[in-house]
N, C-alpha and C positions, 0 to 999 in steps of 0.2 A: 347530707344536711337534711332535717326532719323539712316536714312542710308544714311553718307555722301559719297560724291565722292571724291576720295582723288586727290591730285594737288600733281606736281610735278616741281622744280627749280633744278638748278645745281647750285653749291657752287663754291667754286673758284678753287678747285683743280678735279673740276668733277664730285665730286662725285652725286647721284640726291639724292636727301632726300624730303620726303612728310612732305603735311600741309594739313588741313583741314578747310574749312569755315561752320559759321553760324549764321544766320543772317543778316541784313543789316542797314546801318546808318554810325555812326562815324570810323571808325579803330580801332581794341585791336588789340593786339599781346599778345596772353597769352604761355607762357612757363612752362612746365610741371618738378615734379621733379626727382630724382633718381629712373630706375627702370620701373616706372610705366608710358605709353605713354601719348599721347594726349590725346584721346579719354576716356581713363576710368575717367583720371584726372579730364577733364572739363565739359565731356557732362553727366558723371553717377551720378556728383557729384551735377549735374544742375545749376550748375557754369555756363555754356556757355549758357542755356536758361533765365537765370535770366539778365544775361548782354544781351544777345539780343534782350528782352523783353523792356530793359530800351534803346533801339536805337544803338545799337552797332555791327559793323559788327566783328563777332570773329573769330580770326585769330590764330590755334592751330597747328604750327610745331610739328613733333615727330623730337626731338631735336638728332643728330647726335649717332648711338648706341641705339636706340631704336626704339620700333615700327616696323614703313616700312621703317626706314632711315639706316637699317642697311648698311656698306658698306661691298663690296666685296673684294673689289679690292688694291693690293699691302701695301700700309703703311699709310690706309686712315686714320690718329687719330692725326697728329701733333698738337704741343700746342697749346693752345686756340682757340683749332677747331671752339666748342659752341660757342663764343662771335664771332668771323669769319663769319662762319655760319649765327647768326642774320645779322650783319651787313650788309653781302649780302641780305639776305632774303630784309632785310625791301629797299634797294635797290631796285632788281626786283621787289617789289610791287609798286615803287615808293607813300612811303608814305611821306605825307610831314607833311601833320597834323592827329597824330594818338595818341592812350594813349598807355603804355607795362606793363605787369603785368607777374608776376612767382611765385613759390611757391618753396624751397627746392633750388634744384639742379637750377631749372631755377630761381630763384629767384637772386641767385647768379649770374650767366649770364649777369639778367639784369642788376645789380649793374655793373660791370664790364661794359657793354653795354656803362653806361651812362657815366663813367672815358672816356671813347674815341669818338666813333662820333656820339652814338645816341641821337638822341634831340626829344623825346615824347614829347608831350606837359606836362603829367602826367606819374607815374612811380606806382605801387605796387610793393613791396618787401616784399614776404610771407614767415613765418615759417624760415628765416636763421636771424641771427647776426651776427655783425661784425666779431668774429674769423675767418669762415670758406671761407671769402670774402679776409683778409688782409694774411691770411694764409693756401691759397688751397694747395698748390703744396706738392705734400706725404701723400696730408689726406685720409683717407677710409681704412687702414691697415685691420680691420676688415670686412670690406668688399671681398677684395681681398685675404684674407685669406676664407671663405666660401663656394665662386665663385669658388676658383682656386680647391676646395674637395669637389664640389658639392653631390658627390654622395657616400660619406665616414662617411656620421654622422647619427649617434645611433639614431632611430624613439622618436620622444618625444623630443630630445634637442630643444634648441633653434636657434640652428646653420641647424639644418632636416628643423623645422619649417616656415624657412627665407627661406632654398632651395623648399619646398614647395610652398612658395609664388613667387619664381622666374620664378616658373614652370607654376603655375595661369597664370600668367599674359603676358606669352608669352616672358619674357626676352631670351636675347643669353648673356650668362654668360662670353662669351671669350669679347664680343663688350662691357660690362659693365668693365670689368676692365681696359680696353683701352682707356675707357670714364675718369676715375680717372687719366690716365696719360696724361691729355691735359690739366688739369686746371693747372692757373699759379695765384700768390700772386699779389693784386692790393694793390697798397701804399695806405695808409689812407689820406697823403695828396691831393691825384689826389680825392676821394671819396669829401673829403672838398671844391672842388673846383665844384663838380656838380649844377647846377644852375635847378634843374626841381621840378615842386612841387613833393614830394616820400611819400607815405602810408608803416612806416613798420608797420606788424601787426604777430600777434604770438599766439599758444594757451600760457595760464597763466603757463601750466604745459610743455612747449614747452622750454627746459632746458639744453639740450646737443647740442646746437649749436649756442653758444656765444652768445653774449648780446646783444639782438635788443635794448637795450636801448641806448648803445655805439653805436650803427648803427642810431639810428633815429638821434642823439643827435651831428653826424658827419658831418651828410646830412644837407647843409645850410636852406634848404626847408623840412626838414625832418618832419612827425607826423608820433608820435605812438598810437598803438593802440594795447591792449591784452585782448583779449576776450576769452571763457571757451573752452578747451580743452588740448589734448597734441598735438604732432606732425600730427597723422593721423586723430584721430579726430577733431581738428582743421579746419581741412579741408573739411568735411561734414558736421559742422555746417551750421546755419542760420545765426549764427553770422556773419560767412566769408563773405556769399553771400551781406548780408546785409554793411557792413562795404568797399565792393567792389565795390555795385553798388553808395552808398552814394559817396563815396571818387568822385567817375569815374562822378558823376554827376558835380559835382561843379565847378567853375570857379577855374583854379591856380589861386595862388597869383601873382600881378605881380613884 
């Protein structure tokens, strides 16, 4: 993994949260999912070399609660922190013609993104369906159940196992359940009325998080696409990368 220099913006209530670049050419904005930052997301998974390879300069927030973006200070997590958040970001970068792409948690984001005032020229929308977009607000129970007993579960479960993985990767378990109380429910109508070409794509076995078919099929510019995997594998396929850079090459429709 290259050693990036990480950048730093301030958000609208202060807070600074990092991003990371790599490469250069067109604009992505890629957004990472639950959990897991920037960095391992994009650049382990060589996701961020395979788009910058095809001309793309990539553009990888650690999305509000993870990463380096953790905040400190007072009651940094109001609703829809995340979608806030972008909408600043691509602001101070002043993009005007750029592509946005997410996976999971950021995936969602961007959908939401696109209901209010972001205008990519192009969109990805990875690994989420429509459920967890028309109906964020309360979701993660098990999540937040886990988080909140990190250090209470019997070696072996699956509930040790998840707190292991939280441990890996550097999360802060107090800033991850905070993250769950900022998402809020985008109406389906406001999704219908998005005007951007959008790639949803999903592993085939990619199952507990509502129906990217209802999601593409929403999207007036919508294509789907399911390629082999589940959720985490999914995501270090070749397929992804490939189905990524394809989409990201093409003219939208006008």
């Amino acid at each position: 993994m290259p050693d990036l220099i990480p950048h730093n913006f301030e958000a609208d209530d202060g807070v600074s949260l990092t991003y990371y670049e790599f490469g250069s050419g067109r604009p992505l904005v890629l957004l990472h999912g639950y959990m897991a930052p920037a960095l391992p997301t994009w650049l382990d998974t060589n996701i961020a070399d395979r788009l910058a390879n095809g001309g793309h300069r990539v553009i990888m927030p650690d999305l509000r609660g993870h990463g380096a973006s953790v905040p400190t200070n007072g009651h940094p997590y109001p609703a829809d922190a995340l979608t806030t958040d972008l909408l600043t970001f691509i602001a101070y970068l002043d993009l005007g013609d750029y592509d946005l792409g997410g996976y999971s948690l950021g995936a969602r984001i961007v959908a939401r993104s696109l209901t209010l005032s972001a205008q990519p020229q192009r969109a990805v929308i990875g690994g989420t369906g429509l459920d967890p977009i028309v109906h964020a607000a309360g979701r993660g129970e098990n999540y937040r159940r886990i988080l909140s007993n990190l250090d209470t579960w019997e070696p072996g479960t699956p509930e040790a196992q998840f707190g292991g993985w939280v441990r890996q990767v550097g999360a802060d378990p107090v800033a991850l359940i905070r993250v769950l109380d900022t998402l809020v429910d985008t109406a389906e109508e406001d999704l219908a009325r998005v005007d951007v070409s959008t790639l949803v794509i999903a592993g085939d076995h990619d199952t507990d998080r509502g129906s990217v078919e209802d999601l593409a099929a929403i999207l007036p510019k919508g294509e789907l696409q399911r390629i082999p995997g589940d959720h985490f594998s999914a995501l270090t396929s070749t397929e992804l990368k490939d189905q990524f850079a394809g989409f990201l090459s093409q003219e939208p429709p006008s």
